[in-house]
C-alpha positions in Angstrom: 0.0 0.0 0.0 2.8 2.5 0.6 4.2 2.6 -2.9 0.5 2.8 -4.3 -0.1 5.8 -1.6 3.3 7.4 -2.3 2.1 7.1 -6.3 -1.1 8.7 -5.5 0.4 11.7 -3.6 3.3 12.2 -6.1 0.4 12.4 -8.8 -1.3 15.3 -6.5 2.0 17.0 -6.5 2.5 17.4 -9.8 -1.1 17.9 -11.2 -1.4 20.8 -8.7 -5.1 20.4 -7.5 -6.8 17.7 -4.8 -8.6 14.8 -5.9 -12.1 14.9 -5.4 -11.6 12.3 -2.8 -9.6 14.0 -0.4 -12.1 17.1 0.3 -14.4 14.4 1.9 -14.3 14.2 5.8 -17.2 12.9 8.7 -18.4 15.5 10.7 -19.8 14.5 13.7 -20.4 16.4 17.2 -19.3 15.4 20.3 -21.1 17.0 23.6 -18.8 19.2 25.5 -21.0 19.0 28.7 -23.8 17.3 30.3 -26.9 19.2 28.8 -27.4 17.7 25.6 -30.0 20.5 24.6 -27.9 23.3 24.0 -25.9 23.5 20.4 -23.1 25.3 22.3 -22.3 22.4 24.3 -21.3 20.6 21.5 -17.7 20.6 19.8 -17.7 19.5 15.9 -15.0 17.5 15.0 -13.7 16.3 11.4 -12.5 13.4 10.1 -10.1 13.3 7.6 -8.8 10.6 5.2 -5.7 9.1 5.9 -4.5 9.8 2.6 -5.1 13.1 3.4 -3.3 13.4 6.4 -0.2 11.8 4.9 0.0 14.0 2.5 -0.2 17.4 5.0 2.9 16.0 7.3 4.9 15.3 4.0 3.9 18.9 2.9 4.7 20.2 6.7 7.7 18.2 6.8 9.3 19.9 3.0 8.1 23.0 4.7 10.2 23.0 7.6 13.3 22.4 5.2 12.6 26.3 3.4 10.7 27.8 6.0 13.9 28.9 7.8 15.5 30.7 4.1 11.9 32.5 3.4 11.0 33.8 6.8 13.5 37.0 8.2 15.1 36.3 11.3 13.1 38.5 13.0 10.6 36.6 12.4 9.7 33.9 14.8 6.1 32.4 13.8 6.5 29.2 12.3 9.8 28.4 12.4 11.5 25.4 14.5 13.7 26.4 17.6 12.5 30.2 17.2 9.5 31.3 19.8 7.3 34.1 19.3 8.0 35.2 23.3 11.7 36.1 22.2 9.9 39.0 20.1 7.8 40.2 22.9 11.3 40.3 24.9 13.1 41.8 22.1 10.1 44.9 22.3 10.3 45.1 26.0 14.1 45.5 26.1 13.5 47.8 23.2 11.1 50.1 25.0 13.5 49.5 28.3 
């Protein structure tokens, strides 16, 4: 199954566009609380194919190779070993 799933996403790649397949999920609710009569007690949850969520870590994973060389070094959103509280610092000592 992996070479025929590694196929299919390699196909996706390079065509540019989602098969129709993948945009279908189950979306079911599950209650939050007790009361079962309220809507906003309930939390709506989607599930994905597993094709699907393959093919986002492999996209996540080549993203975190040229994240790193697109993103400033100021920048600290998104980027492995970088936190967004070192900019809040950074201001602070700024305004200091």
């Amino acid at each position: 199954i992996g070479q025929d799933i590694t196929t299919f996403i390699n196909t996706t790649l390079s065509e540019g566009h989602l098969h129709e397949a993948l945009n279908n999920g189950l979306i079911s609710l599950l209650l939050k609380g007790r009361m079962a009569l309220n809507i906003k007690n309930y939390c709506p949850i989607i599930v994905l194919t597993t094709t699907y969520r393959l093919m986002a870590k492999v996209l996540a994973n080549q993203f975190q190779l040229i994240l790193p060389t697109c993103i400033r070094s100021i920048r600290t959103r998104f980027v492995k070993e970088q936190y967004i509280l070192d900019n809040m610092l950074l201001a602070q000592e700024s305004i200091d």
